[in-house]
Kinemage of the C-alpha trace (Angstrom):
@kinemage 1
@onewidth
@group {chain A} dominant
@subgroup {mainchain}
@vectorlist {calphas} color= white
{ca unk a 1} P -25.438 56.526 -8.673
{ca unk a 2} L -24.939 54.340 -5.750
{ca unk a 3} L -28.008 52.441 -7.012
{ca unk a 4} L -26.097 51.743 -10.020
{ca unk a 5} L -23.061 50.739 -8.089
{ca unk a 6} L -24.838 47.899 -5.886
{ca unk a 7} L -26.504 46.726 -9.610
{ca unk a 8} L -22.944 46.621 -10.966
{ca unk a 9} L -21.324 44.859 -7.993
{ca unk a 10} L -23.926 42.372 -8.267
{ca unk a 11} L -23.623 41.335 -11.754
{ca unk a 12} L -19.673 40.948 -11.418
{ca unk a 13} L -20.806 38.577 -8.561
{ca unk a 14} L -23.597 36.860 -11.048
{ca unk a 15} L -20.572 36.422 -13.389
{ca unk a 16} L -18.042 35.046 -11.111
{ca unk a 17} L -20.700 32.681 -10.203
{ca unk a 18} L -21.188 31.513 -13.388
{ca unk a 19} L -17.826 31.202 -14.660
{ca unk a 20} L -17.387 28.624 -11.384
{ca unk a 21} L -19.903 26.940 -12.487
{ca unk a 22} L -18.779 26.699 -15.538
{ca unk a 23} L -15.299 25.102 -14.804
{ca unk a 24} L -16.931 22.182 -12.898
{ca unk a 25} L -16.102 19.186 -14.962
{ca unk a 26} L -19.176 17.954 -16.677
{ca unk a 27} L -18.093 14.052 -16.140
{ca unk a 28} L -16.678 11.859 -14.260
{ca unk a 29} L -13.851 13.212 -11.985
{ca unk a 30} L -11.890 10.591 -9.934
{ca unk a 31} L -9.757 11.451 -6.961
{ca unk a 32} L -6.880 9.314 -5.835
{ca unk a 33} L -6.446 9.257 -2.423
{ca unk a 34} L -2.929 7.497 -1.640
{ca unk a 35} L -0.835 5.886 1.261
{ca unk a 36} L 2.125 7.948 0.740
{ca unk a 37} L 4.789 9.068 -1.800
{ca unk a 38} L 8.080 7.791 -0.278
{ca unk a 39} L 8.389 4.230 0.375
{ca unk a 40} L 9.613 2.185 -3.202
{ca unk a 41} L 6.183 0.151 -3.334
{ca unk a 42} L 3.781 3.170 -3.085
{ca unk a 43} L 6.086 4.796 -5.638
{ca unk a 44} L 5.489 2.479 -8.025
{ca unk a 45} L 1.711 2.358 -8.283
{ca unk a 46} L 1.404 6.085 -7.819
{ca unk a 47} L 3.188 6.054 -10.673
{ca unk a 48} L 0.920 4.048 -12.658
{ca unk a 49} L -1.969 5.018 -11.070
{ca unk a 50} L -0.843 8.662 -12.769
{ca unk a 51} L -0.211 7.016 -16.554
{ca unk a 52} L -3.038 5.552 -16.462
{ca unk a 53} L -5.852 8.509 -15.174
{ca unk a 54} L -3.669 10.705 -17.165
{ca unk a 55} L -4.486 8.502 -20.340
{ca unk a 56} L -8.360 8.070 -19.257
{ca unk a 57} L -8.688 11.925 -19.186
{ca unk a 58} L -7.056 12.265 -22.608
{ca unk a 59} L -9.106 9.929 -23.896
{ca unk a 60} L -12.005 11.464 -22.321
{ca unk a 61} L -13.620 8.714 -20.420
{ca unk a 62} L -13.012 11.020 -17.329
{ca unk a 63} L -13.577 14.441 -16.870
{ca unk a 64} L -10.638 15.259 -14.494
{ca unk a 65} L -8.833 13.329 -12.129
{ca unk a 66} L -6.869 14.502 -8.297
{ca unk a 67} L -3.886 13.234 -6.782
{ca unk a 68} L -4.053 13.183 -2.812
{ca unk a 69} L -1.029 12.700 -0.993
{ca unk a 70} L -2.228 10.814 2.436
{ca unk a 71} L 1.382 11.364 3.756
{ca unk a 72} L 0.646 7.657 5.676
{ca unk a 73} L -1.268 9.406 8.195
{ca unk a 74} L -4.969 8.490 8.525
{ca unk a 75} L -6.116 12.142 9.812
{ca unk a 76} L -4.713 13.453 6.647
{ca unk a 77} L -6.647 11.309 4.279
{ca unk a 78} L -9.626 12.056 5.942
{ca unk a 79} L -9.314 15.504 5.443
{ca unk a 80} L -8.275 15.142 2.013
{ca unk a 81} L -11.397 12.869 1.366
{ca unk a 82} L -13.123 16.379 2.604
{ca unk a 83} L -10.892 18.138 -0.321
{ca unk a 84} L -12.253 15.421 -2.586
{ca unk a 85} L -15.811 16.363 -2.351
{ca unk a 86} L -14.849 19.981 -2.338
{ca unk a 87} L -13.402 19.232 -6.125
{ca unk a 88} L -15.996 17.963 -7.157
{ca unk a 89} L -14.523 14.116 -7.223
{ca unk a 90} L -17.326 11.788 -7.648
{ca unk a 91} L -15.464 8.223 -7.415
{ca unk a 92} L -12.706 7.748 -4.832
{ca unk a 93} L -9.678 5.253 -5.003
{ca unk a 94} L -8.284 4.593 -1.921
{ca unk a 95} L -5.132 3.225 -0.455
{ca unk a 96} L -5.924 3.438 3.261
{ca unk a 97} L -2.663 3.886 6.037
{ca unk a 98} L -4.322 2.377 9.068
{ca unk a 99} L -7.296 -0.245 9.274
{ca unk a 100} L -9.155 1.933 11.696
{ca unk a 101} L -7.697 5.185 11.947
{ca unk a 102} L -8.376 5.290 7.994
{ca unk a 103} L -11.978 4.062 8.343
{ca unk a 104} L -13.979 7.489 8.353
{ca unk a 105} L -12.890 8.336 4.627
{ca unk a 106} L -15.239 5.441 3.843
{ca unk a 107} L -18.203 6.703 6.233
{ca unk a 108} L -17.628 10.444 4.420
{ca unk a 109} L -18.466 8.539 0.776
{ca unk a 110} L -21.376 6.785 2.217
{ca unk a 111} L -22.514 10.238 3.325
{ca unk a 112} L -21.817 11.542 0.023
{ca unk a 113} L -23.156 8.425 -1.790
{ca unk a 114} L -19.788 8.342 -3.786
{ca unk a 115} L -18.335 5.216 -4.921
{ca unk a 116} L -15.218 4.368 -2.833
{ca unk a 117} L -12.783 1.180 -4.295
{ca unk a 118} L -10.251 0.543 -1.625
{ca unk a 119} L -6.764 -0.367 -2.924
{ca unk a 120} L -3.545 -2.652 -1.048
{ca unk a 121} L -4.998 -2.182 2.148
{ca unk a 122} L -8.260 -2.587 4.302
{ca unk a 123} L -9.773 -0.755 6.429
{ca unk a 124} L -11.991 -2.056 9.510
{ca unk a 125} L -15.350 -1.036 7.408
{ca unk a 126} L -14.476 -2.054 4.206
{ca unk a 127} L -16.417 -5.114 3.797
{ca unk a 128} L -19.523 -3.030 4.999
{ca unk a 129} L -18.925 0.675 3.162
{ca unk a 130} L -16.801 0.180 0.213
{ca unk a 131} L -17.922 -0.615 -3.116
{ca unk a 132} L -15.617 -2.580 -4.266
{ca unk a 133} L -11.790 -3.990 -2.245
{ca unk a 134} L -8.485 -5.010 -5.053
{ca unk a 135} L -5.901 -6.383 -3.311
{ca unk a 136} L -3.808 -9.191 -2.082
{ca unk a 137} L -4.374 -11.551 0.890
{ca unk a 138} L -1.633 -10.657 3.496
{ca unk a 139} L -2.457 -13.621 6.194
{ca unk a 140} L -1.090 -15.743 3.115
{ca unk a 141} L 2.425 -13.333 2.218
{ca unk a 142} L 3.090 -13.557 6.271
{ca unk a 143} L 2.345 -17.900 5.954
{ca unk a 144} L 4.496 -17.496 2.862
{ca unk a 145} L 7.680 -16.298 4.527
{ca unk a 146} L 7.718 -18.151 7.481
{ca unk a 147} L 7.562 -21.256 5.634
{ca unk a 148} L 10.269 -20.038 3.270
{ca unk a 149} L 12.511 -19.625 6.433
{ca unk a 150} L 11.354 -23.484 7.671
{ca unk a 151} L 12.523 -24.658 4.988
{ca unk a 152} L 16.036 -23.008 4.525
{ca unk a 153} L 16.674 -23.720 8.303
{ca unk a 154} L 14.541 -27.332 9.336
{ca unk a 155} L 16.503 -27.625 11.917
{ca unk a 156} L 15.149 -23.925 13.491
{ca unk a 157} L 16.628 -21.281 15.450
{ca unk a 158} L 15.348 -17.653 16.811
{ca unk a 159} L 13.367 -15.395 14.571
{ca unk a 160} L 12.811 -11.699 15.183
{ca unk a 161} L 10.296 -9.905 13.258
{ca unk a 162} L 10.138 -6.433 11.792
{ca unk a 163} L 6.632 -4.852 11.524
{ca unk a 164} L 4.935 -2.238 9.077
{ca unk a 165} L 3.318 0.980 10.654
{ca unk a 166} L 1.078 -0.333 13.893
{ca unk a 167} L -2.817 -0.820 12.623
{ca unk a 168} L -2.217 -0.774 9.081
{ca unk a 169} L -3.834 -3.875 8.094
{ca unk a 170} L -1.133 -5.354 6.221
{ca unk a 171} L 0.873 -4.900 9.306
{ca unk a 172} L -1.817 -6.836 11.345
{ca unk a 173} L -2.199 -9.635 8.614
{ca unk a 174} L 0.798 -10.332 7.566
{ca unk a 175} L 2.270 -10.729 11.431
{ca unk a 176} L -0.681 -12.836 11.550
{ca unk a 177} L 0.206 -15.251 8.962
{ca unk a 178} L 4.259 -15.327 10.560
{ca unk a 179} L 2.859 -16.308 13.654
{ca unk a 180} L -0.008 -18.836 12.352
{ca unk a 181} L 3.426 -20.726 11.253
{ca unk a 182} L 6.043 -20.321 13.675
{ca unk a 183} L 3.991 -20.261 17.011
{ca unk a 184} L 2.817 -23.792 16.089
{ca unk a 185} L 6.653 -25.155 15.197
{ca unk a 186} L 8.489 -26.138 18.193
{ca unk a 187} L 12.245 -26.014 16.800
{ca unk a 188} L 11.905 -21.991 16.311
{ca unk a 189} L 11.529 -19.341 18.915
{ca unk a 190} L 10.413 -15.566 18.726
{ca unk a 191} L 13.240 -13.360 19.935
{ca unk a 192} L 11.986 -9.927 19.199
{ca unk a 193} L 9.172 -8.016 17.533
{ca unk a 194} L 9.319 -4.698 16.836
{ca unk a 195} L 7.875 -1.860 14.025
{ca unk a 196} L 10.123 -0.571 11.063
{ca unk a 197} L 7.001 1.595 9.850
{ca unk a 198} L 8.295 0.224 6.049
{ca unk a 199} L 11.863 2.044 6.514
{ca unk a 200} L 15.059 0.221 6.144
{ca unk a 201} L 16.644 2.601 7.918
{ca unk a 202} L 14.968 1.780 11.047
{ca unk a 203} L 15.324 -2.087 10.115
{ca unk a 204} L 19.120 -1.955 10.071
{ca unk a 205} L 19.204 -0.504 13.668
{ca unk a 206} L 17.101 -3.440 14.430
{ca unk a 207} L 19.297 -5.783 12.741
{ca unk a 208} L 22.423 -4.254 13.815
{ca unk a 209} L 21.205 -4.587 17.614
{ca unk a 210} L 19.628 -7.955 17.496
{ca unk a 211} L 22.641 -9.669 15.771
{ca unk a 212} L 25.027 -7.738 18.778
{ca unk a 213} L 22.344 -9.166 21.522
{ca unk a 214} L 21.425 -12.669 20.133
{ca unk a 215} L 24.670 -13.592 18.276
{ca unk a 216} L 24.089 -17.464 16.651
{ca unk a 217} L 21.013 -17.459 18.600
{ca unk a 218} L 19.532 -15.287 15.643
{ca unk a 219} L 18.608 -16.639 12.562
{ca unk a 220} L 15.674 -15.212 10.632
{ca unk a 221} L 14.620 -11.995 9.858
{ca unk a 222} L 11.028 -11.741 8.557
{ca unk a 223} L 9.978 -7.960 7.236
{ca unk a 224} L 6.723 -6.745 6.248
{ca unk a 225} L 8.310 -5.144 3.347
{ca unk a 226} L 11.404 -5.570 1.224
{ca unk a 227} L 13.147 -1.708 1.788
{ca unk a 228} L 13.023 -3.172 5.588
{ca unk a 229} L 14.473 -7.313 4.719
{ca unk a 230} L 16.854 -5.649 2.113
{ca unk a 231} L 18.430 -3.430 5.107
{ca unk a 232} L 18.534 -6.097 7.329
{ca unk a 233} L 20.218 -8.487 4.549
{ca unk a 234} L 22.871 -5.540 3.941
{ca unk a 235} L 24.049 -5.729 7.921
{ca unk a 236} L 23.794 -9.236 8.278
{ca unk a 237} L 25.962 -9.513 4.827
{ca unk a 238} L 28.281 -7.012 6.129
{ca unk a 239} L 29.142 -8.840 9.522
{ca unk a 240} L 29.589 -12.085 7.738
{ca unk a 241} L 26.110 -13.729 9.101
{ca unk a 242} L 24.838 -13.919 5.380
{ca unk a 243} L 24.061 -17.438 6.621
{ca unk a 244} L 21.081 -15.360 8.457
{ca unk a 245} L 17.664 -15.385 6.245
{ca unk a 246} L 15.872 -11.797 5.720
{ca unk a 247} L 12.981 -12.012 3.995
{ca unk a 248} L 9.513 -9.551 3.331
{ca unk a 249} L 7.640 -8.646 0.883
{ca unk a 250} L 6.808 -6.454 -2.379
{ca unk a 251} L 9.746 -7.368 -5.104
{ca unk a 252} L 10.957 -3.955 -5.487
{ca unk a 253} L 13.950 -3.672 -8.023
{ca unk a 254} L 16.259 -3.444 -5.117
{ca unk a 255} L 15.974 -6.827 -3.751
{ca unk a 256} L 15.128 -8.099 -6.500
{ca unk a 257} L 18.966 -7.303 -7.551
{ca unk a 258} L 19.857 -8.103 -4.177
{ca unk a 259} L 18.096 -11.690 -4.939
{ca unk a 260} L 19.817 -11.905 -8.762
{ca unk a 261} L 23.492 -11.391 -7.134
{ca unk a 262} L 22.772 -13.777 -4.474
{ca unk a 263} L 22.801 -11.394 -1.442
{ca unk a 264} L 19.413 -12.082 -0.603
{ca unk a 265} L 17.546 -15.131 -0.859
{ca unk a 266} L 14.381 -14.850 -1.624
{ca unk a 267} L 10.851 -12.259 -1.086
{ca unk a 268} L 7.102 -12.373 -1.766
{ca unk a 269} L 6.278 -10.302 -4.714
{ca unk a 270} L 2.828 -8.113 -4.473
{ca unk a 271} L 1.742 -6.652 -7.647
{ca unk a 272} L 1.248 -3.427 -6.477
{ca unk a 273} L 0.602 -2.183 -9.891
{ca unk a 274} L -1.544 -4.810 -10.715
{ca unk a 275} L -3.971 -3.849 -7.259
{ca unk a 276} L -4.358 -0.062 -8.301
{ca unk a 277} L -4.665 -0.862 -12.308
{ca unk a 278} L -7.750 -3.272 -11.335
{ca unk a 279} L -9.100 -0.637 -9.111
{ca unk a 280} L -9.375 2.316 -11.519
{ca unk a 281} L -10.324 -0.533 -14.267
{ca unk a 282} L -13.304 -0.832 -11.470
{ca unk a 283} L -14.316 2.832 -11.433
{ca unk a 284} L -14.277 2.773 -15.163
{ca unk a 285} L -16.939 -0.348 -15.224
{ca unk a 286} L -19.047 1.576 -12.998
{ca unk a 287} L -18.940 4.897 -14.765
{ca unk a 288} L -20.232 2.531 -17.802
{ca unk a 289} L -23.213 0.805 -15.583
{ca unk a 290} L -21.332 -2.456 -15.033
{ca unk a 291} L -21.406 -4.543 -12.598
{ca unk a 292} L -18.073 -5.001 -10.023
{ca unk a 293} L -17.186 -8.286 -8.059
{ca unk a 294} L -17.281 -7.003 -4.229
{ca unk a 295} L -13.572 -8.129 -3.854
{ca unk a 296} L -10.798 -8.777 -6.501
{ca unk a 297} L -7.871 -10.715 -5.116
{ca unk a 298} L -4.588 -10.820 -6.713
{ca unk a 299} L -2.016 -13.486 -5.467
{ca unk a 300} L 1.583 -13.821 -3.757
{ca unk a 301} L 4.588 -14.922 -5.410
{ca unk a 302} L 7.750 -16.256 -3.987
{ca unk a 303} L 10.446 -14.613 -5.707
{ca unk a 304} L 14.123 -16.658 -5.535
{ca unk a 305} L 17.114 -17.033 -7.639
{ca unk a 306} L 15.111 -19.640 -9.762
{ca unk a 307} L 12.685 -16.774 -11.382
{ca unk a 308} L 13.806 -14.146 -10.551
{ca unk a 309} L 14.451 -13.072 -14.224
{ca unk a 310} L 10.785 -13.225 -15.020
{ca unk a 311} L 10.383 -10.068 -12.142
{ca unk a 312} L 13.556 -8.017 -13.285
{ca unk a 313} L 12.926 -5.587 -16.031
């Protein structure tokens, strides 16, 4: 009898083997590792990252596909690159949160010889590790918007600037491309520099504080995003100092509003959407044997009152 017993156990164990092997997806299964699922940019490509793996698996050119939220912490997307494998994912987009804090989710698909295309933002190994980079070049958006601010003030003034989330790399490249700009331009001066971590709540405590301690002295705010210029418009607008120019970048609907009614003057559009639809459009080439360019670069706009209509929908 207890013979019997152990031979029973064994073949419910044989079966609940098999019937886990038999739910593994038999094709491709893509996991999409993001940044995060608050700020109005990331919103709108998660979005469209989910219509459009949600239309390749009805289709059936994938097998299965996984959203990871990476909550913009780099510990947490490396452990959810470990979830990843666990699922079975066998190609990985990813929108890294900090340039090196982010970088060991590319060393754990090396390990695991799993294609990796890294979305929006780089990490410090990507040109080594990842299989393919989509995105936009951030030196340029930071170049962009301190020229836009030369212009509308040639006669110069004090500038403060409000940073993304320390050692992301737009963060780094786009304060980069500010200060290529504005260190080498003798009629402005840097007043302040501080990080907004993409929030325009913490942007309008900035704002609020720097127009109370600078006065007329302060006339530029440049933002490495738009939910951060947008806040810093709104204060400025509010105290009467709309003559002060907030700018960043993205070209969410917000500002872009904002720009339409004339209570913001201008921003750098990134084509968010555009960066994560040419990354899973890269996955899908390399499920089908094809080729993919090592980097895919998609470019800046300036976005003012002139065409702005071409950006509203």
């Amino acid at each position: 009898m207890k013979k019997q017993i152990l031979t029973f156990a064994g073949l419910l164990l044989c079966m609940a083997f098999l019937a886990g092997c038999a739910k593994k997806a038999s094709g491709p299964v893509i996991g999409y590792i993001c940044k995060n699922t608050t700020d109005t940019f990331a919103i709108g490509y998660n979005n469209a990252a989910r219509a459009k793996l949600d239309g390749l698996k009805a289709a059936g050119t994938i097998s299965d596909w996984y959203f990871y939220d990476g909550q913009s912490d780099p510990v947490t997307q490396i452990a959810l690159m470990d979830t990843a494998v666990t699922q079975g994912c066998n190609y990985i987009v990813f929108l890294p949160a900090e340039a090196a804090g982010s970088a060991p989710v590319l060393d754990k698909a090396k390990e695991k010889n799993i294609p990796i295309i890294v979305v929006n933002s780089r990490t410090t190994n990507t040109d080594a590790l990842a299989t393919a980079y989509v995105g936009s070049n951030d030196v340029q958006a930071g170049e962009m918007m301190a020229q836009f601010v030369i212009e509308q003030i040639p006669q110069g003034g004090g500038w403060g600037h409000i940073q993304g989330p320390i050692g992301n790399s737009a963060q780094l490249e786009r304060g980069q491309g500010i200060h290529n700009i504005l260190d080498t331009n003798a009629a402005w001066k840097m007043l302040d520099e501080q990080p907004g971590n993409w929030l325009g709540e913490i942007a309008t405590r900035f704002a609020e504080d720097w127009r109370t301690k600078y006065g007329t002295g302060l006339n530029a705010i440049i933002c490495d995003n738009d939910d951060m210029s947008s806040a810093a418009q709104n204060v400025m607008n509010a105290a009467g100092r709309s003559d002060i120019i907030c700018i960043g970048v993205d070209g969410n609907p917000g500002p872009l509003s904002m720009i339409k009614s004339g209570d913001l003057k201008a921003t750098i559009y990134q084509d968010g959407i555009g960066q994560v639809s040419k990354g899973i459009d890269l996955v899908i080439d390399l499920i089908g044997g094809k080729p993919v360019p090592k980097e895919s670069w998609i470019d800046f706009v300036l976005i003012t009152k002139d065409n702005v209509d071409q950006y509203l929908n």
